[in-house]
C-alpha positions as CSV (number, residue, x, y, z in Angstrom):
1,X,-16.3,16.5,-8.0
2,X,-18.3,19.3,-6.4
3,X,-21.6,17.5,-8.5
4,X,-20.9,13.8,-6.5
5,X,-20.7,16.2,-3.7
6,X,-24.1,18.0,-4.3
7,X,-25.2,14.5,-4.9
8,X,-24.1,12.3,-1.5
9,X,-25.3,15.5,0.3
10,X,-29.3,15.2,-0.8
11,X,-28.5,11.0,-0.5
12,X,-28.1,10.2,-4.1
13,X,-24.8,8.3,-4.1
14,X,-22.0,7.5,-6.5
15,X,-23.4,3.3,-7.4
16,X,-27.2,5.0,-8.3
17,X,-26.0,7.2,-10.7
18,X,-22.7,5.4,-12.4
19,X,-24.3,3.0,-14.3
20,X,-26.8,5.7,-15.5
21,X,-24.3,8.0,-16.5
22,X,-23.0,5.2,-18.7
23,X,-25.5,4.2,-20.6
24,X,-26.6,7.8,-21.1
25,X,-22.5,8.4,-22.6
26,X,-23.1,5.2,-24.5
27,X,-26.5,6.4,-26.3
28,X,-25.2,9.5,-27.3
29,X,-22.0,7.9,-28.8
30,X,-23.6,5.6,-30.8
31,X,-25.7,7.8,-31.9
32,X,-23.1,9.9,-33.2
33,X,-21.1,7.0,-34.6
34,X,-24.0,5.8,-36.6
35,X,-25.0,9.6,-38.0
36,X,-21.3,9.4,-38.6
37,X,-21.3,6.1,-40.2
38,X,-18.6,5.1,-38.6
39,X,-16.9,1.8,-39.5
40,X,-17.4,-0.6,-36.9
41,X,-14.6,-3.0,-36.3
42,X,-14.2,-7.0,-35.6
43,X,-15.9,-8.3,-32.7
44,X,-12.4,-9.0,-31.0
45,X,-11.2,-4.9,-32.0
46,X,-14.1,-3.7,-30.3
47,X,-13.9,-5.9,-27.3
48,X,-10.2,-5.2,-26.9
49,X,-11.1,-1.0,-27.1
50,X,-14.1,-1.9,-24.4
51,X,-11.4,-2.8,-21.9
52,X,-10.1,0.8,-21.6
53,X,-14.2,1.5,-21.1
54,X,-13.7,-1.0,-18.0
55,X,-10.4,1.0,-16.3
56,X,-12.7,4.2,-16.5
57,X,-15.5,2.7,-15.1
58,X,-13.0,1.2,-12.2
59,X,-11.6,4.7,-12.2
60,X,-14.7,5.9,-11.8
61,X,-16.1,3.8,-8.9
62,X,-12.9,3.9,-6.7
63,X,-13.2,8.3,-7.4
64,X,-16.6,9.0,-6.7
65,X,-17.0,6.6,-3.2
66,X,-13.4,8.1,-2.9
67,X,-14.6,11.8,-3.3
68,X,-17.7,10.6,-1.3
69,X,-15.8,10.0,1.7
70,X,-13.0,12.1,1.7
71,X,-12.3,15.7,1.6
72,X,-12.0,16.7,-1.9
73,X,-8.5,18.2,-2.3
74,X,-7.4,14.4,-0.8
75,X,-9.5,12.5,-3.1
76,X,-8.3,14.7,-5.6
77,X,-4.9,13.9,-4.9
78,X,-4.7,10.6,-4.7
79,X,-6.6,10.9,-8.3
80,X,-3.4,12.3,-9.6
81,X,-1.1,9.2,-7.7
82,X,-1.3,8.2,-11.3
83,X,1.9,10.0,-11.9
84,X,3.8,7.8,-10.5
85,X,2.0,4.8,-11.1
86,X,2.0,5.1,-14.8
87,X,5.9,5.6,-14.3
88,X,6.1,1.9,-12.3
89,X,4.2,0.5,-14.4
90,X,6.1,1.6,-17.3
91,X,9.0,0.5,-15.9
92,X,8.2,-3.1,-15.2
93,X,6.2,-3.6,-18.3
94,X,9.2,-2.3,-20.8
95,X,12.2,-2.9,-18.3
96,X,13.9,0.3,-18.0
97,X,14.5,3.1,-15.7
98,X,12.7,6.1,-15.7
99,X,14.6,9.2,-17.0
100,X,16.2,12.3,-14.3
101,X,13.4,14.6,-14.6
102,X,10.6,12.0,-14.4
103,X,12.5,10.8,-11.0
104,X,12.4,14.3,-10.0
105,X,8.7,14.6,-10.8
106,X,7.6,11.7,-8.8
107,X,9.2,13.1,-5.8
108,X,7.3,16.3,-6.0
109,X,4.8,14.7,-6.4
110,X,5.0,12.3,-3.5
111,X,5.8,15.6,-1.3
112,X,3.4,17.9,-2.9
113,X,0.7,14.4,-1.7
114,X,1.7,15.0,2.0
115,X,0.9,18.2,1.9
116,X,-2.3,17.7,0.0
117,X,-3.5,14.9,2.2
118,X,-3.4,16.5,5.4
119,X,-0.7,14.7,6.8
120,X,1.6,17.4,8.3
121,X,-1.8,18.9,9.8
122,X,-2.8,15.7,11.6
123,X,-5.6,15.1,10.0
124,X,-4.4,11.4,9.5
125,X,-6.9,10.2,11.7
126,X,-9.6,11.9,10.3
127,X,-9.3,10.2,6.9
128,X,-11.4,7.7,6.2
129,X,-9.3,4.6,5.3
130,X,-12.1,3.1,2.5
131,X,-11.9,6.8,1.0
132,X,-8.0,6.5,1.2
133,X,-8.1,2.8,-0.5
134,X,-10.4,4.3,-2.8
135,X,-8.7,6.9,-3.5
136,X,-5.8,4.6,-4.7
137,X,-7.6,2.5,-6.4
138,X,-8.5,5.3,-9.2
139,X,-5.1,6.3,-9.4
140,X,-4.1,2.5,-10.6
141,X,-6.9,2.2,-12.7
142,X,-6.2,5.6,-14.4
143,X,-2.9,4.4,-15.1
144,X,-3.6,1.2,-16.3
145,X,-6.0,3.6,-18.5
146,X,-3.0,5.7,-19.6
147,X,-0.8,3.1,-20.0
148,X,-3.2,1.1,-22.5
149,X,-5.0,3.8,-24.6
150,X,-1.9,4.4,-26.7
151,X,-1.9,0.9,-27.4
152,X,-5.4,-0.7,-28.0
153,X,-7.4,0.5,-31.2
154,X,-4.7,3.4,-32.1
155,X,-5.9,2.7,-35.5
156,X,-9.7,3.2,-35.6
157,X,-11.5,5.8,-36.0
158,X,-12.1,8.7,-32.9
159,X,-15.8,8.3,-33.1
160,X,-15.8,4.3,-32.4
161,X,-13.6,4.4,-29.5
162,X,-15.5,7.0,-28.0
163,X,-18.5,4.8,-28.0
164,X,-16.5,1.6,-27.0
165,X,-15.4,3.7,-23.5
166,X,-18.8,4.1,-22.4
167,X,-19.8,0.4,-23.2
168,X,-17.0,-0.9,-20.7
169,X,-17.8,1.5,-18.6
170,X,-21.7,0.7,-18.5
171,X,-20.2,-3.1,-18.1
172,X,-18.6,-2.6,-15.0
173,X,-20.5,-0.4,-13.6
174,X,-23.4,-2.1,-13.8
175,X,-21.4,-5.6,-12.7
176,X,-20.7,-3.5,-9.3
177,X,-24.4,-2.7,-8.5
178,X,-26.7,-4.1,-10.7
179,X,-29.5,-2.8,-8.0
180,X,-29.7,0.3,-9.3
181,X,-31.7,-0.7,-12.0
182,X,-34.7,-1.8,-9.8
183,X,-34.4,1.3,-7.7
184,X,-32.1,4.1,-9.2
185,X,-33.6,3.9,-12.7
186,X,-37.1,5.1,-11.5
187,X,-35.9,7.4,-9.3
188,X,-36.1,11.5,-11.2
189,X,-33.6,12.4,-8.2
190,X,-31.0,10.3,-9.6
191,X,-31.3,11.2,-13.6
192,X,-30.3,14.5,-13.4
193,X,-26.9,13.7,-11.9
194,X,-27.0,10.9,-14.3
195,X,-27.2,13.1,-17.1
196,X,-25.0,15.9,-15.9
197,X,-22.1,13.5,-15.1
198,X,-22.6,11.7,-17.9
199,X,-22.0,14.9,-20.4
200,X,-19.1,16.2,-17.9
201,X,-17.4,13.2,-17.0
202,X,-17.8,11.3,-20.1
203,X,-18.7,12.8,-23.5
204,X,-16.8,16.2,-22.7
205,X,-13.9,15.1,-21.8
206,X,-13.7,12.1,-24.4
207,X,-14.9,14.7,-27.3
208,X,-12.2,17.1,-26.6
209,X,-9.0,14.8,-25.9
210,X,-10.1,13.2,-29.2
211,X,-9.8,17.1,-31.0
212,X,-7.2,18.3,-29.1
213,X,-5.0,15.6,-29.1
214,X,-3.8,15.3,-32.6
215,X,-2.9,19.2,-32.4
216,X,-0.9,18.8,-29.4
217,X,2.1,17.2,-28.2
218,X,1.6,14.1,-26.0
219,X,3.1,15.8,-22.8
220,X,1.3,19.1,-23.7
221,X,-2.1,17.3,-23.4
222,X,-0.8,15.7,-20.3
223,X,-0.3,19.0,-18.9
224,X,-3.5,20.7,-19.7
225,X,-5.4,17.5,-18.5
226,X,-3.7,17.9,-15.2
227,X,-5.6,21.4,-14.9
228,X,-8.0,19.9,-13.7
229,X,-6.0,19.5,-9.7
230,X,-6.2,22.8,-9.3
231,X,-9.9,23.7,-10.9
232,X,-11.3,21.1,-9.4
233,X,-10.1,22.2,-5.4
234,X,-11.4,25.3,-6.4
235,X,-14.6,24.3,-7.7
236,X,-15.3,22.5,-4.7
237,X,-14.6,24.9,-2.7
238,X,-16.9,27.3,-4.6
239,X,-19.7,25.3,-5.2
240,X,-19.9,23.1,-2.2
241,X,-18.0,24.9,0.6
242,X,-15.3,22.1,0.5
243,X,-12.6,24.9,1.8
244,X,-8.8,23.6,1.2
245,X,-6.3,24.9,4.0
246,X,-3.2,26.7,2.7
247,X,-1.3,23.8,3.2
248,X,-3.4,21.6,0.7
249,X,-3.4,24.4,-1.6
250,X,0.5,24.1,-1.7
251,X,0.8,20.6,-1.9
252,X,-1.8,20.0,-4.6
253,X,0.0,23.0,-6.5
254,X,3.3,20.6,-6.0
255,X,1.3,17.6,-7.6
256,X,1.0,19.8,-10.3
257,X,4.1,21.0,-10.9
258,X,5.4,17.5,-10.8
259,X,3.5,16.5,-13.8
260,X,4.8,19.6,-15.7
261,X,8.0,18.3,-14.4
262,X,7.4,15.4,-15.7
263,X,6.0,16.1,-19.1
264,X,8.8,18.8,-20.2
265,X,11.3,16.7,-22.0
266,X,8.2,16.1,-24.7
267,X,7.2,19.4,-24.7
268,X,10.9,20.2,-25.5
269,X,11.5,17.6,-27.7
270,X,7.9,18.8,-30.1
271,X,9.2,21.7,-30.1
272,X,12.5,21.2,-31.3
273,X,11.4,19.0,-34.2
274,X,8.8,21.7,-34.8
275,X,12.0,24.2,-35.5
């Protein structure tokens, strides 16, 4: 977040870089499938895993113009409207009704959002209403994300759906702005944000859920991922001078707790069939 910051501020914006940052992720992936010598699957398995690469990529447009335009504890927030999302969509994919606590986390969540976003500060006005659409665009998309990873290409191997993320992504991207590769591409402002988003935003993350994952319970991993609410405020504030108030301090800290909320039945449940 503070980096698209850094980034709009010296006027290289989110559609120069994306598509970069995609095809640098996809390089280095297939690079490392291949040293691997990785397995590669069917045409149709590959395409079907590329799909989740196209829901990042979405995620990843709606966020940055989102983060662009908006302060970044409200883009942030709206991020994490995936909570709640993932829950409706749950619900009307599979037909049933979400359980006590996850009702109980979506309403801390929705009030820990007000608080976040401004609203009781009346800064409702100030927010800019394609950031706010944004910003709820990359909380469906990330849900839809969620929603579909633990069911497309469970069965290959780490390494190949790691590379299949970034092709969507590069697909998408590049399908939203195909421009950039007549200007962005020779531009040596843009690669370095290309590069550094491409190893933060992309690789990192992707490399570490993959190790993590299998050591952890489901709604433990949820709950570390959501870490990044809070680091990210903070980092923005740090780095770019993007100062929260106290107010969206609490309410972000809310969001959070939500999603612990939320995720603490699994946690329970690993551990008692660890005993």
């Amino acid at each position: 977040m503070p980096a698209v910051k850094s980034a709009t501020a010296v006027g290289v914006y989110p559609a120069d870089f994306l598509p970069l940052q995609y095809f640098v992720a996809l390089v280095a992936c297939l690079g490392f499938a291949l040293v691997r010598r990785v397995k590669f699957a069917s045409p149709r398995e590959c395409a079907k895993m590329a799909v989740l690469g196209v829901l990042t990529g979405c995620t990843s447009i709606c966020y940055y113009n989102s983060v662009s335009l908006l302060p970044s504890a409200a883009a942030l927030t709206l991020l994490f409207q995936y909570v709640w999302v993932s829950v409706l969509i749950e619900c009307v994919v599979e037909r049933h009704l979400p359980s006590p606590s996850t009702v109980v986390a979506v309403i801390i969540v929705l009030v820990g959002t007000v608080f976040a976003a401004g609203l009781l500060e009346g800064s409702l006005e100030t927010l800019d209403p394609l950031g706010v659409a944004m910003g709820a665009g990359s909380a469906v998309f990330y849900a839809l994300y969620l929603y579909l990873s633990g069911r497309i290409g469970v069965g290959q191997p780490a390494a190949l759906r790691a590379a299949m993320l970034p092709a969507g992504g590069l697909l998408v991207t590049s399908v939203a702005n195909p421009a950039c590769y007549a200007t962005a591409l020779f531009d040596p402002n843009v690669w370095p944000y290309a590069v550094g988003m491409s190893v933060l935003g992309v690789i990192l993350p992707t490399t570490l859920i993959n190790y993590a994952s299998p050591k952890l319970s489901t709604g433990m991993v949820s709950v570390m991922a959501s870490s990044e609410l809070p680091v990210g405020i903070f980092a923005a504030w740090a780095l770019v001078g993007d100062a929260p108030t106290p107010l969206t301090l609490f309410g972000a800290f809310l969001v959070l707790a939500g999603i612990v909320v939320k995720q603490l039945p699994a946690i329970a449940a690993d551990r008692k069939n660890r005993v």
